[in-house]
N, C-alpha and C positions, 0 to 999 in steps of 0.2 A: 415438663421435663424435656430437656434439649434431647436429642436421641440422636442426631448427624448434625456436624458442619462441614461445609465445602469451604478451598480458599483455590482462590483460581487468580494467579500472578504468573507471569515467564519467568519471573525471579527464585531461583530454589530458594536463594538464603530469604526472602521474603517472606514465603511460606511458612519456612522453618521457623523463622521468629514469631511470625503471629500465632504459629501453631505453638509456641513454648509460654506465650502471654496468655490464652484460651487458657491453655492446660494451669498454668499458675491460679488462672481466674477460678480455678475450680472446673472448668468444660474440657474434663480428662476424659470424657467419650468419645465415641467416632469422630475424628477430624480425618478429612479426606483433600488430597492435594492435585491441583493440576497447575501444571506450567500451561496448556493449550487451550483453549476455552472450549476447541470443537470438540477434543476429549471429553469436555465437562458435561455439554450436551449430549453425548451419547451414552454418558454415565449415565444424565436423567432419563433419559427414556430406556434405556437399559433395567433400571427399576422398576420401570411397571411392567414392562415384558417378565420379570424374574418374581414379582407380587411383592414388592419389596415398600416401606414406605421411602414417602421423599423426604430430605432432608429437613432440618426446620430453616438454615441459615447459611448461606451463600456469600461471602465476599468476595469479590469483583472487581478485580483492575481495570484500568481503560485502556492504557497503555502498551498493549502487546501486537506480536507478529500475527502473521498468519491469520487468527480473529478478534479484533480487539474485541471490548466488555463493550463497545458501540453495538458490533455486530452481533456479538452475545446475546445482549438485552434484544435484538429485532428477531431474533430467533428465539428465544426463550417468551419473548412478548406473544409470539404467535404458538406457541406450546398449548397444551390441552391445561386444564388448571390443575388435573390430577400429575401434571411431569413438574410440576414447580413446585418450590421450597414452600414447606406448608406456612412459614409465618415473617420470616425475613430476608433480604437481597439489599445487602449494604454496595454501596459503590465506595472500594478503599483505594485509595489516587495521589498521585503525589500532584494532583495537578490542581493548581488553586487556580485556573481558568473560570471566572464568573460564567462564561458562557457553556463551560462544562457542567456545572451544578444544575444551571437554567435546563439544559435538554435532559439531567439526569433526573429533573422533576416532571417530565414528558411521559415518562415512564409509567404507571401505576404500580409496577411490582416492585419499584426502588422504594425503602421505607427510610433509606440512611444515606447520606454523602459527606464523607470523611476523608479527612487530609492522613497518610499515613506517618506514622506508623502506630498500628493499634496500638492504645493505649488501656490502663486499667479502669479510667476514666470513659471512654468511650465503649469500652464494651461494656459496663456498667451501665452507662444511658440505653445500649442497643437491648440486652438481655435484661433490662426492668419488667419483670414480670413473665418472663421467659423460663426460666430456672426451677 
């Protein structure tokens, strides 16, 4: 059972859309929103200081200010495993750069790299077995 998603874009209407395709998908629970990535990180660790669980499922822009989902993932990489999404960290991007997918498999905690805009097909593939 999903119990949290995180969407982490600078784009609000981004958010809001994938948050409205989740919610059609049937994942009408906890969706939690950040435009700032650093916000996102301090959500996680904010959770285990409050005894909270972590998320199960995290999407992740690359393309933002201030921190992108580069510097996201090198920070979250270095996280304790109890402040990470317990089962998925999609990278959703509008960037079809081959050599962005290549470092997004660099990663261990990336399990997904996806061209946006979610689709019902893709969160489909992602939450097989999830639900």
């Amino acid at each position: 059972m999903i119990s949290e998603i995180i969407l982490i874009d600078d784009d609000e209407a981004t958010n809001f859309y994938n948050q409205i395709v989740l919610e059609n998908a049937g994942f009408d629970n906890k969706i939690t929103s950040f435009q700032d990535a650093t916000e996102a990180l301090q959500y996680l660790k904010s959770r285990k200081e409050e005894n909270r669980d972590q998320p199960d499922v995290i999407f992740l822009d690359i393309n933002m200010p201030k921190l992108d989902g580069w510097g996201f993932l090198d920070f979250y990489h270095e996280l304790d495993d109890d402040l990470k999404a317990k089962a998925v960290l999609v990278m959703l991007t509008v960037s079809l750069n081959p050599q962005d997918r290549e470092r997004a498999k660099k990663y261990t905690e990336v399990t997904s790299y996806l061209t946006k805009p979610l689709s019902d097909d893709s969160i489909a593939q992602i939450f097989k077995g999830l639900k």
